[in-house]
TORVEXPA-841549 format. One record per residue (C-alpha): residue number from 0; residue in three letters; x, y, z. Coordinates in steps of 0.02 Angstrom, whole numbers, always signed. Each point is the difference from the previous one (the first is absolute). Layout:
N
- NUM/ALA/X/Y/Z .
...
end
This chain:
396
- 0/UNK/+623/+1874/+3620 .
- 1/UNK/+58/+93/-165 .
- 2/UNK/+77/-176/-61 .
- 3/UNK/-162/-100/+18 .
- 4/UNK/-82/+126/-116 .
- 5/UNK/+124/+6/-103 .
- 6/UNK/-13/-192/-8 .
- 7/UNK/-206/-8/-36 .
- 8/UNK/+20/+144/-133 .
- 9/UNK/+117/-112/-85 .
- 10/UNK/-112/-146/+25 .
- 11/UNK/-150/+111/-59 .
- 12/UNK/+95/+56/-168 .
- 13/UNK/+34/-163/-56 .
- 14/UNK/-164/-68/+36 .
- 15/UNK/-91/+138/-84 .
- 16/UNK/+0/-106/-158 .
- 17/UNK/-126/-116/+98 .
- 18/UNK/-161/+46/+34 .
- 19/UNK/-10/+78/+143 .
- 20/UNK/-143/-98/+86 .
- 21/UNK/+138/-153/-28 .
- 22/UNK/+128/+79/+130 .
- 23/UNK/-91/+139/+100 .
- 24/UNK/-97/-118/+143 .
- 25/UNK/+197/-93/+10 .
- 26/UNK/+65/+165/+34 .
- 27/UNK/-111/+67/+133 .
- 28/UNK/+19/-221/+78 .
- 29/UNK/+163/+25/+6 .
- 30/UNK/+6/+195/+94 .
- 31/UNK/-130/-83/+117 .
- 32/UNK/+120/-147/+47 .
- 33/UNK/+155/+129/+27 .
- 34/UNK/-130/+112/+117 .
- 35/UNK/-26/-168/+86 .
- 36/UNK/+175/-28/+7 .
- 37/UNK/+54/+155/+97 .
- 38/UNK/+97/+43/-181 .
- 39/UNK/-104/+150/-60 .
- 40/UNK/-136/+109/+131 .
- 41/UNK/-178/+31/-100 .
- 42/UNK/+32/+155/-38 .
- 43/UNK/+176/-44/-83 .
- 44/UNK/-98/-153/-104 .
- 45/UNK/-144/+138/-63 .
- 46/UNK/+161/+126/-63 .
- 47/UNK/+83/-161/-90 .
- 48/UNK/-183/-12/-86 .
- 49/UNK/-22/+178/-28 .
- 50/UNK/+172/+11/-91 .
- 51/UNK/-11/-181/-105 .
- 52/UNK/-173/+75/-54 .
- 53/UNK/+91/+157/-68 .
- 54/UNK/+137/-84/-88 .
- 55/UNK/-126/-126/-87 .
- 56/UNK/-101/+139/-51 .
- 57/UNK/+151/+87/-93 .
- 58/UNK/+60/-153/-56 .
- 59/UNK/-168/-60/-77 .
- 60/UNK/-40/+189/-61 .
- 61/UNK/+169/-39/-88 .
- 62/UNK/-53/-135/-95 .
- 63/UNK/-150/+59/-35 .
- 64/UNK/+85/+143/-96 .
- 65/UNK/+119/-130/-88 .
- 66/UNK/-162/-117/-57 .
- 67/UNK/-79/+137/-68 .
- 68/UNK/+154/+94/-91 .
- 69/UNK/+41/-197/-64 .
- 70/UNK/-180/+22/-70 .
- 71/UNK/+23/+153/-113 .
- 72/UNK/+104/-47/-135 .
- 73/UNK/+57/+173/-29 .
- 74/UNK/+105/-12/+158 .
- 75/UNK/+173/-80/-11 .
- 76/UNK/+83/-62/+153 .
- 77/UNK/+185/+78/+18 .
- 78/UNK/+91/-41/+155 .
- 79/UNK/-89/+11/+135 .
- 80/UNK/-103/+130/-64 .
- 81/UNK/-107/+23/-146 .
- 82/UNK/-8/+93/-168 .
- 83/UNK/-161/+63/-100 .
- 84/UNK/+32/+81/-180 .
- 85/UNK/-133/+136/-34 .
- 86/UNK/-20/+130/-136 .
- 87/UNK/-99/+143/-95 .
- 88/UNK/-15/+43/-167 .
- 89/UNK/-100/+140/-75 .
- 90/UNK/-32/+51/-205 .
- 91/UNK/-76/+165/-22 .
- 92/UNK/-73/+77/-171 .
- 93/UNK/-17/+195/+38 .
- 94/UNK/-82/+117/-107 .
- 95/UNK/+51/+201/+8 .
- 96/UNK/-87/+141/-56 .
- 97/UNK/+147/+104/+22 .
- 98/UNK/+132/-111/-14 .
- 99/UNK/+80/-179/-112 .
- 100/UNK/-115/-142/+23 .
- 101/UNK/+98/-139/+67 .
- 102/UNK/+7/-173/+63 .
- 103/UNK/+105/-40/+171 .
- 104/UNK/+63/-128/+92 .
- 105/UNK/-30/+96/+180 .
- 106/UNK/+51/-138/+110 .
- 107/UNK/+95/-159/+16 .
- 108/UNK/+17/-30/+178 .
- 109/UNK/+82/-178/+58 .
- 110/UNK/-2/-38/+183 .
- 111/UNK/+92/-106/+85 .
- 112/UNK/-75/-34/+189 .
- 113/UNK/+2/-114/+152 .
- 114/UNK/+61/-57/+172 .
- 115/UNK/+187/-57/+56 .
- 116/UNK/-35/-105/+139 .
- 117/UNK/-175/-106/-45 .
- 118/UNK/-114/+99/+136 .
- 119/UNK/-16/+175/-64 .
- 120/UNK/+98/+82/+118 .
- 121/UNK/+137/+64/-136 .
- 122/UNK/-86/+43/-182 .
- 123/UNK/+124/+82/-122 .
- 124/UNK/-84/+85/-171 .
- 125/UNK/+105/+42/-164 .
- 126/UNK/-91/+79/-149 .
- 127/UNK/+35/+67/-153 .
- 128/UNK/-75/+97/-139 .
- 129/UNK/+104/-31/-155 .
- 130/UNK/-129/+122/-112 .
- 131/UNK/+31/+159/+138 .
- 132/UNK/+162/+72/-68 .
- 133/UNK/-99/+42/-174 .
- 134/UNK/-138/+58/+80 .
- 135/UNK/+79/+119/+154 .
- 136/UNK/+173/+98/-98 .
- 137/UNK/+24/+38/+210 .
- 138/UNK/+11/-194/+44 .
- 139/UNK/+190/-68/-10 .
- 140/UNK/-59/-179/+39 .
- 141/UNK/-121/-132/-13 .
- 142/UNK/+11/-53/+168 .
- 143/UNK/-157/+67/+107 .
- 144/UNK/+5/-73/+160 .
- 145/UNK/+123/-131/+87 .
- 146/UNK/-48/-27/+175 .
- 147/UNK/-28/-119/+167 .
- 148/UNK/-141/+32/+98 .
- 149/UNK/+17/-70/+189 .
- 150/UNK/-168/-56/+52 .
- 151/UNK/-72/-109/+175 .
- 152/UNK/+110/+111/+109 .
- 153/UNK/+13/-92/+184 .
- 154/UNK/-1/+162/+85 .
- 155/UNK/-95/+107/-118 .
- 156/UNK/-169/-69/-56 .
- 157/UNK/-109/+42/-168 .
- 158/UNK/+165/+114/-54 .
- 159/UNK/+130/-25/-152 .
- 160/UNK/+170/+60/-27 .
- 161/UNK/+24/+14/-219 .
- 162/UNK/+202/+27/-21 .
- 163/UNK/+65/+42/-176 .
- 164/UNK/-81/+102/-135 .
- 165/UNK/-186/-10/-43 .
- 166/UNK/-150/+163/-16 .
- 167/UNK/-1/+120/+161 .
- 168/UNK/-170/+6/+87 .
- 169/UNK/-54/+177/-86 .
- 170/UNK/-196/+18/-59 .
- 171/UNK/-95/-169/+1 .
- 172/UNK/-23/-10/-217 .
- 173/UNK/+181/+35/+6 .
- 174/UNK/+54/-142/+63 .
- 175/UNK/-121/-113/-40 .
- 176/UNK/+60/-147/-118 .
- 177/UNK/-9/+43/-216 .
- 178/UNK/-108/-157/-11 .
- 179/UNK/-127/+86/+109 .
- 180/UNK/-40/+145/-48 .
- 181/UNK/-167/+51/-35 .
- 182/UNK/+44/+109/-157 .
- 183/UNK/+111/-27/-129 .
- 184/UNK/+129/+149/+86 .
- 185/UNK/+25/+69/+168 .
- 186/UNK/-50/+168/+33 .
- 187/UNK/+115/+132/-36 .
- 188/UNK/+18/+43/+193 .
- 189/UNK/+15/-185/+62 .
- 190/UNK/+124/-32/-160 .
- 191/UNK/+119/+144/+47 .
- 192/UNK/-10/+6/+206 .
- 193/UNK/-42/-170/+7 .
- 194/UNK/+71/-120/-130 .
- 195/UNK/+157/+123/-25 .
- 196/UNK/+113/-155/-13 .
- 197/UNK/+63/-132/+136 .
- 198/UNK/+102/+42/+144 .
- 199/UNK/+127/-96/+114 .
- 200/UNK/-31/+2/+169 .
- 201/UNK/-97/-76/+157 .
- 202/UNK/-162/+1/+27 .
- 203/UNK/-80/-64/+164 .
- 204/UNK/-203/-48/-34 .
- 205/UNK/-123/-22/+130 .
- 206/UNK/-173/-97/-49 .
- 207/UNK/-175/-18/+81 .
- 208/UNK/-172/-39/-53 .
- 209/UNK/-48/+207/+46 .
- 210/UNK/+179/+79/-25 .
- 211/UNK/+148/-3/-95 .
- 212/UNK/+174/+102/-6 .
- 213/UNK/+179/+3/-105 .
- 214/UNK/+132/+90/+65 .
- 215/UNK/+169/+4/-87 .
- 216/UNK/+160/+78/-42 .
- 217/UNK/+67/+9/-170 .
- 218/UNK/+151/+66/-115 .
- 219/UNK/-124/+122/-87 .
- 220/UNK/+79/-5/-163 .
- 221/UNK/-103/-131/-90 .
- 222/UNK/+91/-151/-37 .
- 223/UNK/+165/+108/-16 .
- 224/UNK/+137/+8/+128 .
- 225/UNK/-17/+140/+134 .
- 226/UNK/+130/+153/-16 .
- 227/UNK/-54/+69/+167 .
- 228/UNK/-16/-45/+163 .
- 229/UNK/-176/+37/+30 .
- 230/UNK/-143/-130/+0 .
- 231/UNK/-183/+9/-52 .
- 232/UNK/-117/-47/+142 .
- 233/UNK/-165/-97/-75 .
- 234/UNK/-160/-10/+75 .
- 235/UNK/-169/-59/-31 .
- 236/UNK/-145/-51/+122 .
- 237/UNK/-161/-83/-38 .
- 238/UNK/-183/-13/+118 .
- 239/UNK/-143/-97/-43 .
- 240/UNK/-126/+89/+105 .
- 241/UNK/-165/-109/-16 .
- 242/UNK/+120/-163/+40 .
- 243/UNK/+40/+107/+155 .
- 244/UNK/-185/+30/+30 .
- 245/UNK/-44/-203/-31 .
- 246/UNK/+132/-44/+139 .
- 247/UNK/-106/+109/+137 .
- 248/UNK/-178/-4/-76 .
- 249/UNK/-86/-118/-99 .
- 250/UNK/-30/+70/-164 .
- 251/UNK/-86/-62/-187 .
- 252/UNK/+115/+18/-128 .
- 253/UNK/+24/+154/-48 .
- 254/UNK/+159/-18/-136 .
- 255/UNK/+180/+42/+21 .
- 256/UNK/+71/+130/+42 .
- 257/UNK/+191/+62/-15 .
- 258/UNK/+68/+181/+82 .
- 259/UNK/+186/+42/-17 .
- 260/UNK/+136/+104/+5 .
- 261/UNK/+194/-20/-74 .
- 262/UNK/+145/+118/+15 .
- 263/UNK/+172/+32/-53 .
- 264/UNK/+139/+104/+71 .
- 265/UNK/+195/+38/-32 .
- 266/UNK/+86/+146/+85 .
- 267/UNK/+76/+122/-88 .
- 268/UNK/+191/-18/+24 .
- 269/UNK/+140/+125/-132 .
- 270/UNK/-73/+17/-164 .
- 271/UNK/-100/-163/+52 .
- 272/UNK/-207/+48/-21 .
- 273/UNK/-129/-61/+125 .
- 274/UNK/-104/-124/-66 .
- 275/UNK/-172/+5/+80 .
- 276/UNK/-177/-79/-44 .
- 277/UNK/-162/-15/+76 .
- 278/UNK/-155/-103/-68 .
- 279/UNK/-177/-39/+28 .
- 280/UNK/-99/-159/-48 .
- 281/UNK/-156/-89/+12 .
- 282/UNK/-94/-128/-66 .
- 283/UNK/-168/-82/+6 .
- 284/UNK/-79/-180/-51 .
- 285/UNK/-132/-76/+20 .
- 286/UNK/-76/-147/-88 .
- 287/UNK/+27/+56/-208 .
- 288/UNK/+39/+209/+27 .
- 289/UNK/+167/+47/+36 .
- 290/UNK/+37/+177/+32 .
- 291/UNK/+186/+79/+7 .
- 292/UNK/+106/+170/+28 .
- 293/UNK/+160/+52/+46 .
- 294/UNK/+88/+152/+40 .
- 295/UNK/+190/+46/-2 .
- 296/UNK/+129/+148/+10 .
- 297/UNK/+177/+23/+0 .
- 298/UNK/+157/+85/-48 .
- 299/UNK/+143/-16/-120 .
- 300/UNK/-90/-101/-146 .
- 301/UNK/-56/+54/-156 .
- 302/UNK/-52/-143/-111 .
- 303/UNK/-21/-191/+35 .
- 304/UNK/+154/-19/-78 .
- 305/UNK/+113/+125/+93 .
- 306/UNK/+166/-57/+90 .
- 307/UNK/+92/+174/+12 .
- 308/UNK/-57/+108/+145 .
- 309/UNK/-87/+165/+8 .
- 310/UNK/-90/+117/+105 .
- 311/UNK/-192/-27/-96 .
- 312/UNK/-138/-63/+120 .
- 313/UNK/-134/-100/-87 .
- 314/UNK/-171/-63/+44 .
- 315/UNK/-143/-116/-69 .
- 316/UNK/-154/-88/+19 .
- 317/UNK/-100/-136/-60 .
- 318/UNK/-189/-71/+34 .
- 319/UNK/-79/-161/-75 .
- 320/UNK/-132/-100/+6 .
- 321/UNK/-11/-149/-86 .
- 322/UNK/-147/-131/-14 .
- 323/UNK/+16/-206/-43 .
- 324/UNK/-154/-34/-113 .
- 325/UNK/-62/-179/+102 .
- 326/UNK/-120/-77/-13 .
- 327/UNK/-14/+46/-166 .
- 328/UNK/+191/-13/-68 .
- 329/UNK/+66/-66/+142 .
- 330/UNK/+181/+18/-91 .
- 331/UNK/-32/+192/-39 .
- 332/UNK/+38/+162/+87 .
- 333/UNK/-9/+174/-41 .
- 334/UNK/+68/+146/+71 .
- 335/UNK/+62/+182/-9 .
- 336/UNK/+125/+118/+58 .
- 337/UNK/+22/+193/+32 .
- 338/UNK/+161/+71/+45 .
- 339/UNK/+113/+158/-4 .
- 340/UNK/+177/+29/+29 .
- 341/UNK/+106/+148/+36 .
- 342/UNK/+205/-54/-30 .
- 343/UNK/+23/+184/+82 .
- 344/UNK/-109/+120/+75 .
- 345/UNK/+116/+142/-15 .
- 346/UNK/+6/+13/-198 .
- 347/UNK/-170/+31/-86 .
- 348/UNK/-74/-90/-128 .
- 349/UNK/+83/-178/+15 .
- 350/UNK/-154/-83/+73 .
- 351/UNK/-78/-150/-67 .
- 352/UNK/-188/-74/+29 .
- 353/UNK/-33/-165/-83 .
- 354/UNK/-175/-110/-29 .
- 355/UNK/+26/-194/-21 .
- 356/UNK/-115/-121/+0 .
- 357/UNK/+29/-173/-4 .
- 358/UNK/-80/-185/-53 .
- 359/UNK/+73/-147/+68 .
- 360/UNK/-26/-188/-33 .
- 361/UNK/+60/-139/+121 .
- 362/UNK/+45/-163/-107 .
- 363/UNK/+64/-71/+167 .
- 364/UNK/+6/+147/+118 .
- 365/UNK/+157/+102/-15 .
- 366/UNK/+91/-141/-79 .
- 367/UNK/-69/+32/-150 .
- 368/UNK/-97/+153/-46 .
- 369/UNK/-43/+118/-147 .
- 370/UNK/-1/+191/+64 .
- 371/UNK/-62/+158/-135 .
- 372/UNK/+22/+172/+68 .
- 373/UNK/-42/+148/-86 .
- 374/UNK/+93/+133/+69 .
- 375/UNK/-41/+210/-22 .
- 376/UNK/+135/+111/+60 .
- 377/UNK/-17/+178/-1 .
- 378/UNK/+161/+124/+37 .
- 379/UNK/-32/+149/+83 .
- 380/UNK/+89/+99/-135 .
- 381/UNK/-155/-76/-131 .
- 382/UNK/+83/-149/-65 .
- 383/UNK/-117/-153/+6 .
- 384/UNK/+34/-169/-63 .
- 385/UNK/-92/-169/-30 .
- 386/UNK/+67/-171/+26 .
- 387/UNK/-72/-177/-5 .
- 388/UNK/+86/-139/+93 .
- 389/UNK/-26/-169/-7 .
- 390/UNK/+114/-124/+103 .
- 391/UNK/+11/-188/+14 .
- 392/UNK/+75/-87/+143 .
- 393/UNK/+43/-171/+41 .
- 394/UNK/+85/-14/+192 .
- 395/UNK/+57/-176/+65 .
end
């Protein structure tokens, strides 16, 4: 029985460049006349269907996915697979009360993305940031992440495995992409719990229209080579409660809205420190209002740009709300930010709170915008400082 399905599913794959009205009624003549024959019961004949079906379906998906990447000209066709060259660049012109005005080139990314095998099961990513190493003193290369994500698992639907080195899933702003971010700079908690440099590792991701989850294990050491045994264990879960509501009940739309939760923790082992953190998020949308906050502790960082370890345990917030001016200026948005940060609770007067608010205009979405922020910071020792951002961005 296995050999005459193996012998239509061939039949069906090589036919699947005809339409299949052409073939499909000589298919099901010819099962009929082997049912007739004594060669195949009913039931057998309906399985041989069932399975040709599934193996034109893949195969036609298939090409599908090749017509359309043969249509974008930014896709190049290595192999068997495929190849897409991306990139982000970003000018900025900063003004300082307190400090050297100065121009920067704050990112340069070039990506390097796409599948191995033609059907997007295997997907590899390479990027770099050639401007990084002038801007972070901390960051030894410009390699940020270099990974293969395994997607369309057989046995494990709507889940990923990512392999290599790319952003652990700490704080949602965190690791959301540079080209998307709705101010000019991270906040400071998201930039030093969350953004705190890539990691290599595995990460298993689980994906649903009312839930998502990450859960990995990584070297903990932030694109540097591990000199311990001990592993950092990375978590972050995501519920979208009205979705869950609109699958049960029939609802108007009410917006979007986001709940999670993401984690860290390393053991202690010798004169190795625990790691631990523990954050909050949420988020709201609906039609042109967006709301945001997260929340975020943790131990053994001091700064954004700390790599040594220590015993300090930080913690920070941030809320914003941010409004796109259609129908009016359908391009525009404005928006502002409040948040404070603590790099250690046990020494007094290091804390921060800071005031930004923001413009942005969409040329062509986040391919090309123009943000200004104006940004207050106050110090808790008295210290407060002005600056004025304004960033360009092109991303292809």
């Amino acid at each position: 029985m296995r050999n005459w399905k193996q012998v239509f599913a061939i039949g069906a794959v090589v036919l699947s460049g005809v339409p299949a009205m052409a073939w499909a009624s000589e298919v099901d003549a010819l099962l009929n006349k082997l049912v007739e024959k004594g060669l195949l019961t009913s039931s057998e004949a309906q399985e041989v269907r069932n399975e040709v079906n599934t193996e034109v379906a893949k195969n036609e998906e298939r090409l599908t996915k090749l017509d359309k990447s043969a249509e974008d000209k930014s896709v190049v066709h290595v192999g068997k697979g495929s190849l897409k060259v991306g990139g982000l660049f970003q000018g900025w012109a900063v003004y300082d009360a307190r400090a050297k005005d100065r121009f920067r080139i704050r990112r340069t990314e070039l990506k390097f993305a796409g599948d191995i095998l033609g059907d997007d099961r295997f997907k590899y990513t390479i990027m770099f940031d050639p401007a990084q190493p002038q801007e972070d003193n901390t960051t030894r290369s410009p390699l940020k992440d270099a990974y293969f994500l395994l997607d369309h698992l057989p046995y494990l639907p709507h889940h990923t495995i990512t392999l290599g080195q790319f952003k652990a899933p700490r704080t949602e702003e965190g690791i959301r992409s540079s080209g998307q971010l709705d101010f000019a700079e991270r906040s400071i908690v998201t930039s030093t719990f969350g953004d705190q440099g890539r990691d290599i590792g595995a990460m298993l991701t689980g994906d649903w229209p009312i839930t998502t989850y990450q859960l990995g294990v990584f070297n903990g050491k932030q694109n540097q080579a591990p000199k311990h045994d001990q592993k950092s264990l990375v978590g972050r879960v995501v519920v979208r409660p009205l979705k869950m509501l609109a699958s049960v009940v029939e609802l108007p739309h009410l917006g979007d809205v986001e709940l999670g939760i993401s984690g860290e923790y390393r053991p202690h082992e010798g004169l190795v420190l625990p790691k631990k953190r523990l954050g909050y998020e949420a988020r709201y949308a609906y039609q042109n209002l967006s709301i945001k906050g997260e929340y975020m502790t943790g131990e053994d960082t001091t700064s954004a740009l700390s790599t040594s370890e220590n015993t300090s345990v930080g913690q920070g917030w941030y809320t914003q709300v941010g409004y796109l001016l259609a129908p009016w200026f359908p391009k525009a948005q404005v928006l502002a930010r409040v948040e404070g940060w603590d790099p250690d609770v046990n020494t007094a007067l290091d804390a921060e709170r800071d005031v930004t608010l923001g413009f942005n205009y969409f040329l062509d979405k986040h391919n090309a915008k123009w943000q200004l922020n104006w940004v207050h910071q106050t110090k808790q020792t008295g210290k407060i400082d002005n600056q004025v951002i304004s960033v360009l961005q092109y991303a292809f």
